[in-house]
C-alpha positions as CSV (number, residue, x, y, z in Angstrom):
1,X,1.1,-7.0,20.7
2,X,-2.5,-6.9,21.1
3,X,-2.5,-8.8,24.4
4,X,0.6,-6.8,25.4
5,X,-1.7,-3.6,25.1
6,X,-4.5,-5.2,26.7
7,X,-2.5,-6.6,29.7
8,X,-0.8,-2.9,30.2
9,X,-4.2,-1.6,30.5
10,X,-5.3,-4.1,33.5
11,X,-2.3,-3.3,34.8
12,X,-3.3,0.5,34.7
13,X,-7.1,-0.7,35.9
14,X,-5.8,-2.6,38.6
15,X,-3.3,0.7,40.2
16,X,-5.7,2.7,40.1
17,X,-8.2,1.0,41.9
18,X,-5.5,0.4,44.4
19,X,-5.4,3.9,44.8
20,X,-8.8,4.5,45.2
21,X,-8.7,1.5,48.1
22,X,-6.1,3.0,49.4
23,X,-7.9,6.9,49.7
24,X,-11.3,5.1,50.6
25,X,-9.2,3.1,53.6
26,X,-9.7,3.8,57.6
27,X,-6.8,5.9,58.7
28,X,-7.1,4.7,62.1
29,X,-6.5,0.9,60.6
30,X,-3.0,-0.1,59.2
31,X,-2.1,0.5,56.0
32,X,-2.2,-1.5,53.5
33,X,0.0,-3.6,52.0
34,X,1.7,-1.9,48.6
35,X,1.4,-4.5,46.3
36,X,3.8,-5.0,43.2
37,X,1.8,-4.4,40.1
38,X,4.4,-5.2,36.9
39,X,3.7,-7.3,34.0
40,X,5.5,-10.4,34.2
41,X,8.5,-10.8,31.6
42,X,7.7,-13.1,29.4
43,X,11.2,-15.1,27.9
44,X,11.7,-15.6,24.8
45,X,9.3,-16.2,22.2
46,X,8.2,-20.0,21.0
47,X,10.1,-20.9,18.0
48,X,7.0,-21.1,16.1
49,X,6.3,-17.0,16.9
50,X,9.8,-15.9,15.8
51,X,9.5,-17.9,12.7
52,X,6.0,-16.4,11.7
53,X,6.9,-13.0,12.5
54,X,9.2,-13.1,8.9
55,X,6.6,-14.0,7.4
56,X,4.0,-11.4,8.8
57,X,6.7,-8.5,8.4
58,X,6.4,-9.6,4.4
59,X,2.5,-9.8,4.5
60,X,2.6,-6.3,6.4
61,X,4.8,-4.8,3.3
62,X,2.6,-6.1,0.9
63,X,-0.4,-4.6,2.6
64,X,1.5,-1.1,3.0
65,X,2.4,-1.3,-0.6
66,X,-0.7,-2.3,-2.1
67,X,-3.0,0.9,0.1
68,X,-0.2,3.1,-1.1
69,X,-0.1,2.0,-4.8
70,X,-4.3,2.0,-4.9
71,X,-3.2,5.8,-4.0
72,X,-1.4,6.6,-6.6
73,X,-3.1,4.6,-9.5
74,X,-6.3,7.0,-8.8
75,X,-4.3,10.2,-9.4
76,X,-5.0,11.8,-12.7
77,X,-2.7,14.5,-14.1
78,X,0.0,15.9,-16.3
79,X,2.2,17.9,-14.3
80,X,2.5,15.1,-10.9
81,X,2.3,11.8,-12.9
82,X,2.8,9.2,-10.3
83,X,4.6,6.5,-12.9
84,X,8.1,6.4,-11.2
85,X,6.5,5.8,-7.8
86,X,4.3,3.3,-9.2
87,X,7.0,0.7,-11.1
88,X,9.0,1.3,-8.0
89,X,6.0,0.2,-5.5
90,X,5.3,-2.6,-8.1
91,X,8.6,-3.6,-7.9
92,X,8.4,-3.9,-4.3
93,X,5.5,-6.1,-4.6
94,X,6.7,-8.5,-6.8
95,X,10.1,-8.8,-4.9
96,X,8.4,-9.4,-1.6
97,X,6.3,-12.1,-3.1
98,X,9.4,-13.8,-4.4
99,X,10.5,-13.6,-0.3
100,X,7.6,-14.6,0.9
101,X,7.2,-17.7,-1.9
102,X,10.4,-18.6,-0.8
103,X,9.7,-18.5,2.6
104,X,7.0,-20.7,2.2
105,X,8.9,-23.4,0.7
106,X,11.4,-23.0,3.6
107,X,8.9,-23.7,6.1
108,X,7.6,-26.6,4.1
109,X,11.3,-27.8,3.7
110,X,12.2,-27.4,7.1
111,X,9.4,-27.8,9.4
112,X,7.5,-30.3,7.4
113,X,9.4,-33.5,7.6
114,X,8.4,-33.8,11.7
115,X,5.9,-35.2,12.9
116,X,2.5,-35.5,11.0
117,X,0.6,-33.2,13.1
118,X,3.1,-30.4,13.1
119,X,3.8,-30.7,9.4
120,X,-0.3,-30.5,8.8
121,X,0.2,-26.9,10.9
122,X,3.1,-25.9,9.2
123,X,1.0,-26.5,5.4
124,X,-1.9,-24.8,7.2
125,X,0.4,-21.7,8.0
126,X,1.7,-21.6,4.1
127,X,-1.7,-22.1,3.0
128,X,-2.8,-19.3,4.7
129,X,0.1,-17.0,4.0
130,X,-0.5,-17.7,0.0
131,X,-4.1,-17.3,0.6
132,X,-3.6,-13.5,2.1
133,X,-0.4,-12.8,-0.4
134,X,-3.0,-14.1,-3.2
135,X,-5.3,-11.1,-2.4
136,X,-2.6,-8.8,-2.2
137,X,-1.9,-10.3,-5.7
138,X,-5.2,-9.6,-7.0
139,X,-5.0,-6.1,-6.1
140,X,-2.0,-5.3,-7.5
141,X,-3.6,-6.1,-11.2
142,X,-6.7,-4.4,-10.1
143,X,-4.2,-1.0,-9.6
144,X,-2.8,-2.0,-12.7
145,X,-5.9,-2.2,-15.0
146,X,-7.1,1.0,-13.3
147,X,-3.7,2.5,-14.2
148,X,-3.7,1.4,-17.7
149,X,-7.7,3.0,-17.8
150,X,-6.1,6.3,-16.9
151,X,-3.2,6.5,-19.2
152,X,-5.4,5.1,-21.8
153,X,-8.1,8.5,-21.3
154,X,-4.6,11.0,-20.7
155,X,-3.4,9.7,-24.3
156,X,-6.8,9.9,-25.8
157,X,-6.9,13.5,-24.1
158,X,-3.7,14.6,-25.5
159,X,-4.9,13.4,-28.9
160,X,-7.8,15.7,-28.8
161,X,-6.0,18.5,-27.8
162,X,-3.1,18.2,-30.7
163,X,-5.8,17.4,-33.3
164,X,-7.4,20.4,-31.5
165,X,-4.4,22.8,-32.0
166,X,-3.5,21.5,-35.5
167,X,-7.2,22.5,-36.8
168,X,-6.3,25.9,-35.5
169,X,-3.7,26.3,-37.1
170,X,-4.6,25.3,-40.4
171,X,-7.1,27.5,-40.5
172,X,-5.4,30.0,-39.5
173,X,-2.9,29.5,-42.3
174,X,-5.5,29.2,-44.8
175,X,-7.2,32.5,-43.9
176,X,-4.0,34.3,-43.8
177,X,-3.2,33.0,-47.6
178,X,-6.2,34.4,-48.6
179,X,-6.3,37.4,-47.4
180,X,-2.6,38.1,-48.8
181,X,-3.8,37.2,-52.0
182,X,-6.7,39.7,-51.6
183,X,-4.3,42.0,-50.5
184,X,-1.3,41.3,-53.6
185,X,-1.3,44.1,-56.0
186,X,-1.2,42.8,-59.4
187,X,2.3,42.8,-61.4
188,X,1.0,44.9,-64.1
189,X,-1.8,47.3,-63.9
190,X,-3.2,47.3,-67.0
191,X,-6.7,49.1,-68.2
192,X,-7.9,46.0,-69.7
């Protein structure tokens, strides 16, 4: 895609140069030739490209996943608690893992009985594709400690606030008992 891009760009470069050639040129000379500036089409892609391309549309998930779980682990709050969108990301994680283990062990299976060179490329290719998933990995229980961190401090929080409100309220009991026994007029009113 990269080279696509880059390759559109010359292509831009070069028509526009032509154009300036072209407004620069003698009128009183011929005109010049119009030449015909198109990329060429390329047919279709090498085996080995369409293959890979699985594979990177897996590693590409995991990446998306993984910058938009680190999101939501950092949120702190009661009232927007990310927890359904998390186990549902997670979820997503594991699950393309699982595709992209078992993608790896159908390259392996089916590209590396060849020849030795092309089976050394083909390890080389699963090698790296557990080396990036691996990282993607090691986030994923990074969010997850940090998520357990935060729900461990909103628990500890709501603790402090019901211990809070309980104290409150037993004091205000107790002060209102008092003062209604302050207040009690005695059953019999004796001189005594």
């Amino acid at each position: 895609r990269h080279s696509v891009s880059r390759s559109n760009e010359l292509l831009s470069c070069a028509k526009t140069a032509w154009k300036i050639q072209q407004q620069q040129h003698d009128p009183a000379a011929p005109p010049l030739p119009v030449p015909n500036l198109q990329l060429a089409i390329v047919g279709d892609a090498p085996l080995s490209l369409t293959i890979l391309e699985e594979g990177l549309t897996l590693l590409r998930a995991m990446d998306y996943g993984a910058q938009q779980l680190q999101k939501l682990v950092r949120r702190r709050g009661h009232t927007n608690d990310p927890t359904a969108e998390i186990s549902k990301l997670v979820q997503q994680l594991e699950q393309d893992t699982e595709e992209l283990t078992d993608f790896c062990k159908q390259l392996l299976t089916k590209y590396g009985r060849r020849r030795k060179q092309e089976r050394r490329h083909w390890e080389f290719v699963v090698q790296w594709f557990q080396q990036v998933a691996g990282k993607y990995s090691k986030q994923l229980q990074e969010c997850l400690k940090l998520r357990g961190e935060v729900l461990a401090e909103q628990a500890q929080q709501r603790r402090k606030l019901v211990d809070a409100s309980s104290k409150k309220k037993k004091n205000t009991s107790l002060a209102t008992s008092a003062s209604s026994r302050a207040n009690a007029t005695p059953l019999f009113d004796s001189p005594l």
